[in-house]
DRENPA-3360 file (N, C-alpha, C; in nm, 2 decimals, always signed):
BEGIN
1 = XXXXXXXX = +0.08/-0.12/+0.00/+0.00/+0.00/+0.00/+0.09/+0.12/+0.00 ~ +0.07/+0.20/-0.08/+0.14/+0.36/-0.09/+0.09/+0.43/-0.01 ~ +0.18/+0.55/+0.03/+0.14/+0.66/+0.12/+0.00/+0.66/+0.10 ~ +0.01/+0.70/-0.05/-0.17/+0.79/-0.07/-0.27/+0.63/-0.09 ~ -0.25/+0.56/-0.04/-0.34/+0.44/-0.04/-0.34/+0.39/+0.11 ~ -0.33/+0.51/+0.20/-0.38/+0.45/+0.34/-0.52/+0.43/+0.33 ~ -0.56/+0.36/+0.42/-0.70/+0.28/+0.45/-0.74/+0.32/+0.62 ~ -0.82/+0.44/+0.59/-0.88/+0.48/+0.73/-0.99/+0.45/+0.72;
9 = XXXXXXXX = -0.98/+0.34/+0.86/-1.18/+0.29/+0.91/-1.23/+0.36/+0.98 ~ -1.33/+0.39/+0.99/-1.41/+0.48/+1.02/-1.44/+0.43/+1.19 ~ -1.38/+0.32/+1.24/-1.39/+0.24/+1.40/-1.29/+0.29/+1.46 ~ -1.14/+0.32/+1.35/-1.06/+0.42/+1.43/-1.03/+0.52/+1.49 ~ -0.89/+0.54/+1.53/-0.92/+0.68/+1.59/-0.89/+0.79/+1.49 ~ -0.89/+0.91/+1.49/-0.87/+0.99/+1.36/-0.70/+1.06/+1.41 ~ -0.62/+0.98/+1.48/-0.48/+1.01/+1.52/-0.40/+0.97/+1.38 ~ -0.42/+0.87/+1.31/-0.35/+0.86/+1.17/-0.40/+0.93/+1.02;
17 = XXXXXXXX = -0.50/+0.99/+1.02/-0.56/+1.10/+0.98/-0.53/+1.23/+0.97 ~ -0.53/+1.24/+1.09/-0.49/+1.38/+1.11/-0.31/+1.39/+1.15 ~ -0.24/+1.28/+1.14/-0.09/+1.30/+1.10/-0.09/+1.26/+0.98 ~ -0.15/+1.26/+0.89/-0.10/+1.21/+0.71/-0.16/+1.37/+0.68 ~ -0.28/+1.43/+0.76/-0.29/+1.54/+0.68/-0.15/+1.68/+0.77 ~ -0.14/+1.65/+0.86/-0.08/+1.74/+0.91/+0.09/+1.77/+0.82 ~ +0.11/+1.60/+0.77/+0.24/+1.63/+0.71/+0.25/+1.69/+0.58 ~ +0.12/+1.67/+0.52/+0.11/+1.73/+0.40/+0.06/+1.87/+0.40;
25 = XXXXXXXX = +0.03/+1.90/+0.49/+0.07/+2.06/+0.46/+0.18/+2.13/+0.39 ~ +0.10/+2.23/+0.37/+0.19/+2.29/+0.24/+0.28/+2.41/+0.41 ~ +0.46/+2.45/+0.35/+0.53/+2.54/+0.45/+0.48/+2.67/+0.57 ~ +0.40/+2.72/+0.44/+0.28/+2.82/+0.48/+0.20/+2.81/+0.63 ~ +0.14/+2.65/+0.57/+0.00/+2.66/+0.71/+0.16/+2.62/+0.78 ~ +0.22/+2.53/+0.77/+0.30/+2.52/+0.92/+0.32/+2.63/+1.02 ~ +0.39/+2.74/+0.96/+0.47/+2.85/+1.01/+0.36/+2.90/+1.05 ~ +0.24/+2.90/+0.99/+0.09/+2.99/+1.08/+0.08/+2.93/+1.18;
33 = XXXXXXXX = +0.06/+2.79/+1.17/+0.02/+2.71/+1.33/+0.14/+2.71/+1.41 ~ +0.26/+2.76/+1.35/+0.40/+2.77/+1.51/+0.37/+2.91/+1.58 ~ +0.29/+3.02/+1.47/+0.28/+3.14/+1.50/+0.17/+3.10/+1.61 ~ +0.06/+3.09/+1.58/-0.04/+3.09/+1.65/-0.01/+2.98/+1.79 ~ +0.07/+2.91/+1.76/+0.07/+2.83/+1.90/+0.15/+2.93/+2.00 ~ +0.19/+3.02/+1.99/+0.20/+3.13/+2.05/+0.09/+3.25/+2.12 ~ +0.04/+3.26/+2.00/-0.12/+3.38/+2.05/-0.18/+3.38/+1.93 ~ -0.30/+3.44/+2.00/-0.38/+3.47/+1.89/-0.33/+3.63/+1.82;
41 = XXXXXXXX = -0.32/+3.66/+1.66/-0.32/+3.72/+1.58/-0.44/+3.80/+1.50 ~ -0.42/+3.90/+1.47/-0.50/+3.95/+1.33/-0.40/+3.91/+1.22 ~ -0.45/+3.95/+1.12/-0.42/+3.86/+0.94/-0.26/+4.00/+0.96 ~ -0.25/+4.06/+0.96/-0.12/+4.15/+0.92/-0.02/+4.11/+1.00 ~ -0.03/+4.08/+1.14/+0.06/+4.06/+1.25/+0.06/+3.93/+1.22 ~ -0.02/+3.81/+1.18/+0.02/+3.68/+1.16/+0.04/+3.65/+1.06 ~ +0.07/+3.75/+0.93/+0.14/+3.71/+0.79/+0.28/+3.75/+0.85 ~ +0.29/+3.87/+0.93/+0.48/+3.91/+1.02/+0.54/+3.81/+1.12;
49 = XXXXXXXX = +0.45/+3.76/+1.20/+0.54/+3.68/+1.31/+0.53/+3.58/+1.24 ~ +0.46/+3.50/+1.13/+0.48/+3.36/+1.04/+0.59/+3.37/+0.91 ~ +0.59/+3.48/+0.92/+0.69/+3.53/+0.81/+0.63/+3.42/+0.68 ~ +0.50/+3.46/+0.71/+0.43/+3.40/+0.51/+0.39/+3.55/+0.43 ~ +0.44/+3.57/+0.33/+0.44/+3.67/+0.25/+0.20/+3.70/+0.25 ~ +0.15/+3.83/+0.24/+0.04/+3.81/+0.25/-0.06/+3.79/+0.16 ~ +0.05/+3.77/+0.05/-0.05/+3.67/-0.09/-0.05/+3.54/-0.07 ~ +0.02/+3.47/-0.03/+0.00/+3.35/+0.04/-0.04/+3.35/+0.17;
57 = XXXXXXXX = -0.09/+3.41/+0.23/-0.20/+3.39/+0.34/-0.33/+3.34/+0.37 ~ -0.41/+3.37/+0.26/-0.53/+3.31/+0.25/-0.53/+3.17/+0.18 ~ -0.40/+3.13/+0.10/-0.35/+3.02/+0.09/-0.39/+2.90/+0.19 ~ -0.29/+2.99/+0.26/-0.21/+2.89/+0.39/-0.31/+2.87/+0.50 ~ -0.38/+2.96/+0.54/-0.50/+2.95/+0.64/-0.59/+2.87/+0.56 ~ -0.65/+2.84/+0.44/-0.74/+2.76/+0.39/-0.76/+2.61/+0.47 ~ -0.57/+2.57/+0.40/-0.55/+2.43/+0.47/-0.64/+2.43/+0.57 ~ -0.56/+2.50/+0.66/-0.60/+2.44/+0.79/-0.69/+2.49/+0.83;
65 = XXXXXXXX = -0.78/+2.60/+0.80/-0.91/+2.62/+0.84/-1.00/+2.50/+0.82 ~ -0.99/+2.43/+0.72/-1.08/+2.34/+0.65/-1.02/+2.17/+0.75 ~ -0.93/+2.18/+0.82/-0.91/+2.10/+0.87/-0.98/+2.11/+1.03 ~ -1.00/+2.20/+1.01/-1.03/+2.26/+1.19/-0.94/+2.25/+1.27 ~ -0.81/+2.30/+1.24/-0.72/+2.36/+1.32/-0.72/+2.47/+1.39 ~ -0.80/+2.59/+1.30/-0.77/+2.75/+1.32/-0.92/+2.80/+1.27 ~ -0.91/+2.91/+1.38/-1.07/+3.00/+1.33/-1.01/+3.10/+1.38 ~ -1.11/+3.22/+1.36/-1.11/+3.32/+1.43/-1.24/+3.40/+1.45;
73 = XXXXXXXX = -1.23/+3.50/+1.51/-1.35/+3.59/+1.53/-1.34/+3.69/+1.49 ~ -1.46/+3.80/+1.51/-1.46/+3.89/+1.44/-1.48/+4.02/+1.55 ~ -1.39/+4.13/+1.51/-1.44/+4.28/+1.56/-1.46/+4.34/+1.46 ~ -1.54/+4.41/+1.40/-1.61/+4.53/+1.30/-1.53/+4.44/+1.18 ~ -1.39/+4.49/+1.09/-1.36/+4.47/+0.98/-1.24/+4.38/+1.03 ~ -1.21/+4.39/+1.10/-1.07/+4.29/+1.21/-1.12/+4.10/+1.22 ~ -1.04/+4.04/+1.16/-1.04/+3.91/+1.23/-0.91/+3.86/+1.35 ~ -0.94/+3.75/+1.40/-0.87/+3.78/+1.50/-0.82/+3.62/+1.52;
81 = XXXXXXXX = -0.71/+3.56/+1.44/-0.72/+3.41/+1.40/-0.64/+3.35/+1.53 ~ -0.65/+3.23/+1.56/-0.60/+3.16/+1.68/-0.63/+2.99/+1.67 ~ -0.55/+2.91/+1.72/-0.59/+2.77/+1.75/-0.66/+2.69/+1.78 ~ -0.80/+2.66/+1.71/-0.90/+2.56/+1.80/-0.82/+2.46/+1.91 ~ -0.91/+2.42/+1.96/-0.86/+2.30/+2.11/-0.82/+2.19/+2.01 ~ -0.88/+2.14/+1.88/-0.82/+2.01/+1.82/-0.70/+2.10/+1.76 ~ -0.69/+2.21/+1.72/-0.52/+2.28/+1.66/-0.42/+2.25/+1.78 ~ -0.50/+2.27/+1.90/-0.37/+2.31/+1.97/-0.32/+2.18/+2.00;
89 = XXXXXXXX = -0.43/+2.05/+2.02/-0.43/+1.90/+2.07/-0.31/+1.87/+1.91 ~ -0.32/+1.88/+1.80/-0.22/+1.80/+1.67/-0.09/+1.92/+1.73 ~ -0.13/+2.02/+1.72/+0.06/+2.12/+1.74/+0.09/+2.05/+1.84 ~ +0.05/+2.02/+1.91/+0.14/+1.95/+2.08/+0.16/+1.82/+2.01 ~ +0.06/+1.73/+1.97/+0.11/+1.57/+1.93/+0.20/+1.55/+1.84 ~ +0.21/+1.60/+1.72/+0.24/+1.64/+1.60/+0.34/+1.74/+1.62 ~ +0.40/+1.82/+1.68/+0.48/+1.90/+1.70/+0.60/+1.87/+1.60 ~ +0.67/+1.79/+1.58/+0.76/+1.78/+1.56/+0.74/+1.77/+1.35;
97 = XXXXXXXX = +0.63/+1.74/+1.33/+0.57/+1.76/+1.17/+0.58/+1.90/+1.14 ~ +0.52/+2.00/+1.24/+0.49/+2.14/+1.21/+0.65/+2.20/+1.21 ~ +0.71/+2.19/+1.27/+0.87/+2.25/+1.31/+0.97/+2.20/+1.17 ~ +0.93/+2.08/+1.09/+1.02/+2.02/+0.99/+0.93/+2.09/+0.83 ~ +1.03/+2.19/+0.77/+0.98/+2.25/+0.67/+0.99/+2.16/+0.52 ~ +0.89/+2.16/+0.44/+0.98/+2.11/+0.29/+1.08/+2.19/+0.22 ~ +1.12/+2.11/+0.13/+1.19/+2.16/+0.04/+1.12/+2.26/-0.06 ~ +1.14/+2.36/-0.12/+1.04/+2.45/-0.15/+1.14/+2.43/-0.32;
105 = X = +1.02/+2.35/-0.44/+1.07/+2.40/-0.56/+1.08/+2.47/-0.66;
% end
């Protein structure tokens, strides 16, 4: 069986799941979830302390928004992005996935 031919049952736990998707993140979302496992951010201060350029920002938040790692809230035209409890539960498990960058071609 190939990487991309894992076989997740649905009686498991979603711990092998959620490390096949965490590794495949693209550099981007990593560096957002090392930023944010620090604090919560608005989009301009968390394109700076993630050092992701902020054309690739809505990129990189996709990933993992759609994963339910990250949300945020809202003041007037401000969002305010930060770690769900399952983001913060894979950065602590997985820690060592998010810290190891790809090779960028």
């Amino acid at each position: 069986m190939s990487k991309t031919d894992v076989d997740y049952s649905l009686d498991s736990t979603l711990e092998p799941y959620l490390k096949d998707m965490s590794s495949n993140l693209p550099n981007g979302s990593k560096l957002i979830m090392q930023a944010l496992s620090e604090k919560d951010y608005n989009k301009e201060d968390l394109s700076l302390s993630a050092k992701v350029r902020r054309g690739e920002l809505n990129f990189a938040l996709n990933w993992i928004e759609a994963l339910g790692f990250v949300d945020f809230s809202t003041s007037g035209r401000q969002k305010l992005y930060r770690l769900t409890p399952l983001g913060i539960t894979v950065f602590e498990k997985f820690n060592s996935i998010f810290l190891s960058l790809k090779q960028e071609q």
